[in-house]
Backbone as numpy.savetxt, mean C-alpha at the origin, in Angstrom:
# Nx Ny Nz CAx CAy CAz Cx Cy Cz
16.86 -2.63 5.32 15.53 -2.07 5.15 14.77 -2.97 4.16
13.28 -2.96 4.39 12.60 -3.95 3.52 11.61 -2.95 2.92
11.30 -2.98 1.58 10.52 -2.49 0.64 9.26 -3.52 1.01
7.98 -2.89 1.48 6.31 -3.56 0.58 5.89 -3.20 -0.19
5.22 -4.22 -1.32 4.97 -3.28 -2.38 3.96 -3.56 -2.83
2.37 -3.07 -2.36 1.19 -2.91 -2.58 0.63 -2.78 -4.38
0.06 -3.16 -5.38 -0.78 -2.95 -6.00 -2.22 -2.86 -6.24
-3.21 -2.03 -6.49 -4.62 -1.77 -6.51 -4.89 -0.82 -7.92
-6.06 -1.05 -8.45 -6.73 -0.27 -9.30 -7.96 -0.27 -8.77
-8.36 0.75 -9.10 -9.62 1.88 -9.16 -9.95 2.33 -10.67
-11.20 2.68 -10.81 -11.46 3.62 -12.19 -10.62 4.64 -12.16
-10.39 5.30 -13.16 -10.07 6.65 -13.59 -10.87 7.67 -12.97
-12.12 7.27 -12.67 -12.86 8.64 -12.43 -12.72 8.96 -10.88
-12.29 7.82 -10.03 -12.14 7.86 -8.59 -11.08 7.90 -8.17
-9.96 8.58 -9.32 -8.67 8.02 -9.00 -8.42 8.90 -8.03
-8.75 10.53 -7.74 -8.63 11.22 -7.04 -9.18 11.18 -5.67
-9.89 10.31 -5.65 -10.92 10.60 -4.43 -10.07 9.10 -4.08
-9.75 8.35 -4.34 -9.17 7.14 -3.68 -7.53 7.32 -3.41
-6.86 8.10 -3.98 -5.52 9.09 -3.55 -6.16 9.31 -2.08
-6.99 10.54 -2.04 -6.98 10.96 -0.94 -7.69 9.63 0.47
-8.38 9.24 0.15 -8.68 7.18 0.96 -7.18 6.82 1.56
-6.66 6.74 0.49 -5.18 5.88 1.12 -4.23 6.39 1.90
-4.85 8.31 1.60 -3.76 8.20 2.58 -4.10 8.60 3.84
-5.43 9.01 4.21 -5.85 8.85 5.16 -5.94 7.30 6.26
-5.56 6.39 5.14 -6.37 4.91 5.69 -4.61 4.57 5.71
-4.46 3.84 4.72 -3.23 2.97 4.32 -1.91 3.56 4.66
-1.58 4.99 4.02 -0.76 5.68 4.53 -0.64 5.77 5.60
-1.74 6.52 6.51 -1.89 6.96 7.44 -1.32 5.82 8.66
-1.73 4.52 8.17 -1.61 3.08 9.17 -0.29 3.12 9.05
0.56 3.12 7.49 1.91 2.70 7.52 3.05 4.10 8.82
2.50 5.03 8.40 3.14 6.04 8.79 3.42 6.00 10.58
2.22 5.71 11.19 2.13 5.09 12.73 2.40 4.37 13.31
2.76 3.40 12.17 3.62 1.74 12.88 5.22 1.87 13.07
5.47 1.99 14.45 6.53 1.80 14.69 7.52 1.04 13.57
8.52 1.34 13.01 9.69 1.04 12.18 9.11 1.27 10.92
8.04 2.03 10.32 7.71 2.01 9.28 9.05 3.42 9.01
9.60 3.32 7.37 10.43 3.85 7.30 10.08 5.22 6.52
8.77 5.35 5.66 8.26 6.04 4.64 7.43 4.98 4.21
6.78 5.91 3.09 6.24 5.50 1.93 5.94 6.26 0.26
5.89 5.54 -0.56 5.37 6.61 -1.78 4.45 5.41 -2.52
3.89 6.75 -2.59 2.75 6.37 -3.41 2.32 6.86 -4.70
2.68 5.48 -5.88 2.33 6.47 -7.60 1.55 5.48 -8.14
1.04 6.46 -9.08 -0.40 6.22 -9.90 -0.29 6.48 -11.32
-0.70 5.55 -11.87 -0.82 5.41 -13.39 -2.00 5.32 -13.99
-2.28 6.37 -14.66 -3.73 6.67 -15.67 -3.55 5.56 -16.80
-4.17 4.76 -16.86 -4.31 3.74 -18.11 -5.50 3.15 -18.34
-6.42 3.08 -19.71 -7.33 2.75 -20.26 -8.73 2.70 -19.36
-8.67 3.94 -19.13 -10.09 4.48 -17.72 -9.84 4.09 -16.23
-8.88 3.28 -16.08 -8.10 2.80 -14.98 -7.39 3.74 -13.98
-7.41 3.90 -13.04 -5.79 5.09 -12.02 -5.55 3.53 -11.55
-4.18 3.31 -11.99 -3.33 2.06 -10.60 -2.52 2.70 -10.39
-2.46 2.07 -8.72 -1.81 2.42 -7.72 -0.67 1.67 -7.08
0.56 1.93 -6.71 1.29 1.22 -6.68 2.08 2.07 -5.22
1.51 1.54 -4.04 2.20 1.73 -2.75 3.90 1.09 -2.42
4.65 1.84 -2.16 6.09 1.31 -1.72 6.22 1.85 -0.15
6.04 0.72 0.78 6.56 1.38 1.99 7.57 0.57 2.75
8.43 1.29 3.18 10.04 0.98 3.56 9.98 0.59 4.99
10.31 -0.19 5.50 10.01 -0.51 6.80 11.84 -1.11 7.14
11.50 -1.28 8.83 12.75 -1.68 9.63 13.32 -2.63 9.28
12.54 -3.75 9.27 12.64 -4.62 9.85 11.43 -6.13 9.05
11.14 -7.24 8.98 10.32 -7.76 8.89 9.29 -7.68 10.26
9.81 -7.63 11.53 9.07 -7.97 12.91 8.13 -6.47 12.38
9.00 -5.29 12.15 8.24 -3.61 11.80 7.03 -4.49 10.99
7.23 -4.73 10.20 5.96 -4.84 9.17 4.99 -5.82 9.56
4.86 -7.05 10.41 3.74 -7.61 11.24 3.34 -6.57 11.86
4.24 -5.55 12.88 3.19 -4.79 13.49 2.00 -3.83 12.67
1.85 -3.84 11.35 1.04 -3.40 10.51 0.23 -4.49 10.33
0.73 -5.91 9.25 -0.12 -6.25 8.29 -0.31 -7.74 9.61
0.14 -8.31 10.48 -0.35 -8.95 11.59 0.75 -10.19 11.20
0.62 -11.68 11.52 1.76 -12.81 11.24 1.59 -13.15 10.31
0.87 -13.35 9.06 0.46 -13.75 7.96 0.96 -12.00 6.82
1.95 -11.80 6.87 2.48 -10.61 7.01 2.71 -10.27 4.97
2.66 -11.33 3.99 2.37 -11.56 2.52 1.32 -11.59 1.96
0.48 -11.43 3.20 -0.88 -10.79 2.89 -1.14 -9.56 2.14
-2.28 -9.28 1.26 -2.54 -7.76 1.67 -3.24 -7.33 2.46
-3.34 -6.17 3.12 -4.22 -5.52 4.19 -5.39 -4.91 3.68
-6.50 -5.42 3.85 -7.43 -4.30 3.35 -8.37 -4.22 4.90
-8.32 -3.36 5.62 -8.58 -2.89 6.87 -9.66 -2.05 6.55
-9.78 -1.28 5.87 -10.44 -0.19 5.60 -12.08 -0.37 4.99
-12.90 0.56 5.92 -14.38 0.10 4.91 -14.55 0.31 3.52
-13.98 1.21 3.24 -14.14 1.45 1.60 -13.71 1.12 0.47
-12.51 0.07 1.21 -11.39 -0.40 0.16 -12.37 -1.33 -0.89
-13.66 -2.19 -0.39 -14.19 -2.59 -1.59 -15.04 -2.03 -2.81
-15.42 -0.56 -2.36 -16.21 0.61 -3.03 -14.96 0.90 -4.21
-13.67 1.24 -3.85 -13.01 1.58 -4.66 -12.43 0.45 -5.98
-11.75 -0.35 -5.09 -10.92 -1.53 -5.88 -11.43 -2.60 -6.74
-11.35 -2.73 -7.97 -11.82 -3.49 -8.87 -11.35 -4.23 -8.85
-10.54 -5.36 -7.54 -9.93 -6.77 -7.44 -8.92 -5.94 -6.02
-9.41 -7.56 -4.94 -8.58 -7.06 -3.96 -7.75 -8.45 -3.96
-6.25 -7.72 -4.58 -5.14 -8.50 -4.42 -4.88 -9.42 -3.45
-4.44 -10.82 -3.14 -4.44 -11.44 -1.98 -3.10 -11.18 -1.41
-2.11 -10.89 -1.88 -0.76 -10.80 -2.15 0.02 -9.65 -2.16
0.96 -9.24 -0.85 2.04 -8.02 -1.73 3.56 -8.84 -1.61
4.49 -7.56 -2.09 5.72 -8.32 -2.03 6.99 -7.70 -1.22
8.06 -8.54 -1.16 8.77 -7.54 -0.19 10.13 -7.84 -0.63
11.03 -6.79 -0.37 12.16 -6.67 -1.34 12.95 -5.94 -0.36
14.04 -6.78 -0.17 15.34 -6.00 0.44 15.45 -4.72 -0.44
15.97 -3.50 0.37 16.89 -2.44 -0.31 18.03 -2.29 0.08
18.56 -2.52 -1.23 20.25 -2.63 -1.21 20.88 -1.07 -1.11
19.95 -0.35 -1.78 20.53 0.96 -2.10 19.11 1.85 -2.07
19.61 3.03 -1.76 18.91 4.19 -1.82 19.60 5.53 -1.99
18.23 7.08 -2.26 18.66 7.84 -2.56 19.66 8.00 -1.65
């Protein structure tokens, strides 16, 4: 299984209203793609800031192109609103074997 692992910040004051964005948008995409395995999604209140820190578990590497396309170390920002929210859109996520789980 392969871990992605998304980072984004938002203000503090939108942190709620951009929770509910992702997972309509981002979630919602990971959850539909064939071999996607899960995801979680946590958030850290820091200095007027909410960051966000997406983990989604997928099959396979081939699973995760069918999301983020062949350029697959990309980040995805698909979504119209992702630039309303995000105060820097990362070019970059990362991906991490899992050796172990719960």
């Amino acid at each position: 299984m392969i871990a992605r692992i998304w980072h984004g910040v938002t203000l503090e004051s939108k942190g709620d209203e951009y929770f509910n964005y992702i997972m309509e948008t981002g979630v919602k995409g990971y959850r539909s793609t064939e071999g996607n395995r899960g995801a979680y999604v946590l958030r850290r209140i820091r200095d007027g800031q909410a960051e966000f820190l997406l983990i989604s578990l997928w099959e396979s590497y081939d699973a995760i192109r069918k999301f983020a396309g062949h350029d697959f170390e990309k980040a995805v920002y698909y979504y119209s609103r992702d630039k309303e929210f995000l105060l820097e859109l990362e070019p970059n996520v990362a991906h991490y074997e899992v050796l172990a789980s719960p």
